[in-house]
C-alpha positions in Angstrom: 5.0 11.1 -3.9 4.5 8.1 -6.4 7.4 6.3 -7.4 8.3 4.5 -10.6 7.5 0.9 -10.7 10.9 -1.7 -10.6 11.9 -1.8 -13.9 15.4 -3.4 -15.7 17.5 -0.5 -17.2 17.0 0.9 -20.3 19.3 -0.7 -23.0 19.1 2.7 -24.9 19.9 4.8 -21.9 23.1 2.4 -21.3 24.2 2.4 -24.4 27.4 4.7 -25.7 27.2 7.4 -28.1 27.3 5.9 -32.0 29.0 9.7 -32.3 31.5 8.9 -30.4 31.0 12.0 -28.5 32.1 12.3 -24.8 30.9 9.7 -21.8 28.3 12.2 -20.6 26.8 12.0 -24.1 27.2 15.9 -24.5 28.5 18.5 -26.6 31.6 18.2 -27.7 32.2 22.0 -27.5 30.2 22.0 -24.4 28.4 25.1 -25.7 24.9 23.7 -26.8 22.5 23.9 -23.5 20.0 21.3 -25.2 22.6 18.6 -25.2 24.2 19.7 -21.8 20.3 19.0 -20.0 19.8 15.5 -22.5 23.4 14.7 -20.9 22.0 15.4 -17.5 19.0 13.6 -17.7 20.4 10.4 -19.3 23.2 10.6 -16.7 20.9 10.6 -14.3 17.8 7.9 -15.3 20.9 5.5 -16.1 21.3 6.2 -12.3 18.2 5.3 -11.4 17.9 2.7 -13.3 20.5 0.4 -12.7 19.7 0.8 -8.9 16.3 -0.8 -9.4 17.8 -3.4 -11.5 20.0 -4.4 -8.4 16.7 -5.2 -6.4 14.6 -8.3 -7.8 11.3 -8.3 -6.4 10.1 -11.8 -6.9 6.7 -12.6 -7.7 3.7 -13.2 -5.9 4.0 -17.1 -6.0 7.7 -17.3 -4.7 7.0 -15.4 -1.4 5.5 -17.3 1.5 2.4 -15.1 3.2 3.3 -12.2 5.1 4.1 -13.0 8.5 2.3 -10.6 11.3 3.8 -12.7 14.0 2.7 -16.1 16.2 -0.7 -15.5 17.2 -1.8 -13.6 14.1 -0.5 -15.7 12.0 -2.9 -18.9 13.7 -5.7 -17.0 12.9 -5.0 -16.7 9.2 -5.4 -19.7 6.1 -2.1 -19.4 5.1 -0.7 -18.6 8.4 0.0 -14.9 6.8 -1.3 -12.0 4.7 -1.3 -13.4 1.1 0.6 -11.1 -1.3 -1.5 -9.6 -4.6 -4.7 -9.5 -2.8 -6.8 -6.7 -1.5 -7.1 -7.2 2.3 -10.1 -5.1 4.4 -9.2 -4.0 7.7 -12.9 -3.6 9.1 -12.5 -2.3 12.6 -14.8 -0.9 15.4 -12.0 1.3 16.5 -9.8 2.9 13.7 -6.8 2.0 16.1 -6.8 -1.4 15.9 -7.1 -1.2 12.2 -4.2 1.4 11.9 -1.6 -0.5 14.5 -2.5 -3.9 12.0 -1.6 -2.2 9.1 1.6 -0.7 10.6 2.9 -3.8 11.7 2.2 -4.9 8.0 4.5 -2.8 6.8 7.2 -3.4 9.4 7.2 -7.2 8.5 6.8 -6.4 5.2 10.0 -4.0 5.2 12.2 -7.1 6.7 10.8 -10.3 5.2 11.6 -8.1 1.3 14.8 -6.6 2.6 17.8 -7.8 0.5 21.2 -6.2 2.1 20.7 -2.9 3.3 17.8 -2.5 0.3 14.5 -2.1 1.8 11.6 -1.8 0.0 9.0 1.1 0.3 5.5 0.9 2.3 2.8 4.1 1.3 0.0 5.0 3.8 -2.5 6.7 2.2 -4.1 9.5 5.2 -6.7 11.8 3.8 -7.3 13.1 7.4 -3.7 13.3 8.3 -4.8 10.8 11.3 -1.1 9.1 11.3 0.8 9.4 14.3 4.4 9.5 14.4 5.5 8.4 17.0 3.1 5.0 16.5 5.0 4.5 13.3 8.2 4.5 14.9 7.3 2.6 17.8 6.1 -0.2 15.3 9.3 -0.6 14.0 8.5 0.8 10.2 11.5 2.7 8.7 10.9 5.8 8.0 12.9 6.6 5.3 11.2 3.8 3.4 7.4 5.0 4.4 5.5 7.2 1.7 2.5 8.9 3.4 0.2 10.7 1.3 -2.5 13.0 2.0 -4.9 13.3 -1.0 -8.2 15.5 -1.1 -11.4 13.3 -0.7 -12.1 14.1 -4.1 -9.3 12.4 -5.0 -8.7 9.2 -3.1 -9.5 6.5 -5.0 -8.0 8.2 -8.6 -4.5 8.6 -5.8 -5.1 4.6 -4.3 -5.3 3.0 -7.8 -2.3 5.0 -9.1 -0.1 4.1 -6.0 -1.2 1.0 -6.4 -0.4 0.6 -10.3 3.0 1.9 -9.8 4.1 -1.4 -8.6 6.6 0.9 -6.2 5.3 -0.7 -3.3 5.6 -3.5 -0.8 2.1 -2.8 1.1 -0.6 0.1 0.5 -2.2 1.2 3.4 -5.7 3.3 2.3 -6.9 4.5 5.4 -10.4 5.2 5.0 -11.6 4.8 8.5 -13.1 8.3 8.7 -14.0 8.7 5.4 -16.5 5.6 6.6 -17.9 7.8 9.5 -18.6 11.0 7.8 -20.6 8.4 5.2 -22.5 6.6 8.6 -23.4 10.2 9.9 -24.6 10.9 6.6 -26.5 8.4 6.0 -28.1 8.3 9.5 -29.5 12.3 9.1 -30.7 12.0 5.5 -31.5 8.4 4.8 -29.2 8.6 1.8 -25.6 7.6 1.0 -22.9 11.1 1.1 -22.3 12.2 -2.1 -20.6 15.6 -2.2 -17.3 15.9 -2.2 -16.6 16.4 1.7 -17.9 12.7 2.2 -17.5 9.6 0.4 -19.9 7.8 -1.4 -19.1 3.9 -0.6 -21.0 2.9 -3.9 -18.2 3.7 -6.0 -15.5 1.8 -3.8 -16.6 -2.0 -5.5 -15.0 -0.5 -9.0 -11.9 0.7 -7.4 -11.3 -2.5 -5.2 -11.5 -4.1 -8.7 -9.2 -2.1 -10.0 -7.1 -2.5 -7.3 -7.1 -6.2 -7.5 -6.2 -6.2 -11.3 -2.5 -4.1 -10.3 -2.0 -6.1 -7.7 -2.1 -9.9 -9.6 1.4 -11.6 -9.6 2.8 -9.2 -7.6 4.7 -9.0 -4.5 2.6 -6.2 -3.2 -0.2 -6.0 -1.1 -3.5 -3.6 -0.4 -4.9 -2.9 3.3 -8.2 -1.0 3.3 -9.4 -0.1 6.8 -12.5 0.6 7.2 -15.2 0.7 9.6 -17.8 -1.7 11.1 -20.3 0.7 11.6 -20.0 2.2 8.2 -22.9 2.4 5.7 -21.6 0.1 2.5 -24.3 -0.6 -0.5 -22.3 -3.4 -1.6 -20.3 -5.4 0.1 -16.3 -5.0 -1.4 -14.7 -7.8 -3.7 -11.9 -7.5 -1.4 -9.3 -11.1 -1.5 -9.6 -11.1 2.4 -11.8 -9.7 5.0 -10.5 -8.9 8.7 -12.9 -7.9 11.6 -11.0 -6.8 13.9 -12.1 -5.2 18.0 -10.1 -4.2 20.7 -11.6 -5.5 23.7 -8.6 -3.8 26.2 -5.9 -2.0 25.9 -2.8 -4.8 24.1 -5.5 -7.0 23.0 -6.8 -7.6 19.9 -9.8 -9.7 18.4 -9.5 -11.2 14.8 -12.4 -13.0 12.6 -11.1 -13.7 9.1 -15.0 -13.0 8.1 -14.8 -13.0 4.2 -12.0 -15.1 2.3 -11.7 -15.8 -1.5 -11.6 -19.6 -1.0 -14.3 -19.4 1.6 -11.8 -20.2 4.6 -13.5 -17.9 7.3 -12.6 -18.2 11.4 -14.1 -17.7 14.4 -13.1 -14.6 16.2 -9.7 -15.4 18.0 -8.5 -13.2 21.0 -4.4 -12.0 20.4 -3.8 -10.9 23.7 0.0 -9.5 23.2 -1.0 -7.5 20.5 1.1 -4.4 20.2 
């Protein structure tokens, strides 16, 4: 499901009848069908659009980072995720990647929260890999989470569309797998995958790039996991770069390794990572 990007209400949707016909903008014999469903449907967007209205997203620029929490947060510039900016998740073990990214969205869901509105989180899963219970245990709202399961084929034409909708707080394109299938690929043929059961990292650079150009001035952000043993012509034009390991079980290691102004880290151990 893709939702509508916020928008202000349509004056001409608001507006009353110059007719003078009825508040539902109907019939006034009630007989003609055409006018009953054009009542409907402007009943209904004027709905829909006022609701939005009533949440202001701000921009990018008057949100501080996205917190992730105390010992995260060291490890980052701006002490936070920044906010219209691609952000790779590159991880030796999709889990660590996947419990990052959901903790994202959990922050994400109450730093933007404004009175009982909270703003949507999608997590794209082409390998229906999400689990439940993880979700719930990381404090995302449910009713507020979008997950998608797109063909292979269509990944990156689904990403960029979610993206552009401007619907929501944080993407999550989970293309950990995807990344494998490539790797084994690549490791029995010598070449990069490139039928549609496997995908072909070379076109990925384009679509970051597209992804980046939806996301300026917004208050949204993009996590791409991937994987550190993944085969990758190019190297992504990605805002941020995470490598991320899990050493044990609660721990977790973080390297900002690639960063738009050049502010890359050491790898730091966050041991009461959850």
């Amino acid at each position: 499901m893709v939702l509508p990007a916020i928008s202000r209400p349509d004056p001409s949707i608001l507006a009353p009848d110059p007719q003078g016909s009825n508040p539902q903008g109907s019939d006034p014999q009630g007989s003609d069908p055409l006018s009953k469903a054009r009542a409907a449907l402007q009943a209904s967007a004027a709905k829909v659009a006022l609701s939005r209205a009533q949440f202001r997203a701000p921009s990018a620029k008057e949100l501080a980072p996205l917190s992730l929490g105390v010992g995260l947060d060291a490890v980052l510039p701006d002490g936070g995720l920044p906010w219209g900016q691609v952000i790779e998740l590159c991880a030796a073990q999709p889990s660590g990647a996947t419990s990052l990214s959901l903790l994202a969205c959990a922050r994400a869901q109450a730093q933007l929260q404004q009175g009982d509105r909270v703003p949507f989180c999608a997590f794209i899963d082409p390998f229906a890999s999400l689990y439940a219970p993880a979700v719930v245990q990381a404090g995302v709202k449910l009713e507020q989470l979008v997950v998608v399961r797109p063909p292979l084929s269509a990944l990156s034409r689904i990403s960029a569309r979610m993206v552009e909708a401007k619907a929501f707080s944080v993407v999550v394109i989970d293309a950990c797998a995807l990344n494998a299938h490539a790797l084994a690929a690549y490791a029995a043929t010598g070449s990069a995958a490139n039928d549609q059961s496997q995908v072909n990292l070379s076109k990925w650079p384009n679509v970051v790039r597209r992804l980046n150009m939806a996301l300026q001035g917004t208050q949204s952000l993009v996590l791409l996991l991937t994987n550190q043993s993944a085969y990758r012509p190019l190297s992504l034009p990605v805002g941020m770069r995470l490598d991320l390991s899990c050493p044990k079980r609660g721990e977790l290691t973080v390297q900002v390794a690639k960063e738009k102004y050049g502010r890359i880290s050491m790898p730091r151990n966050i041991r009461s990572f959850k």
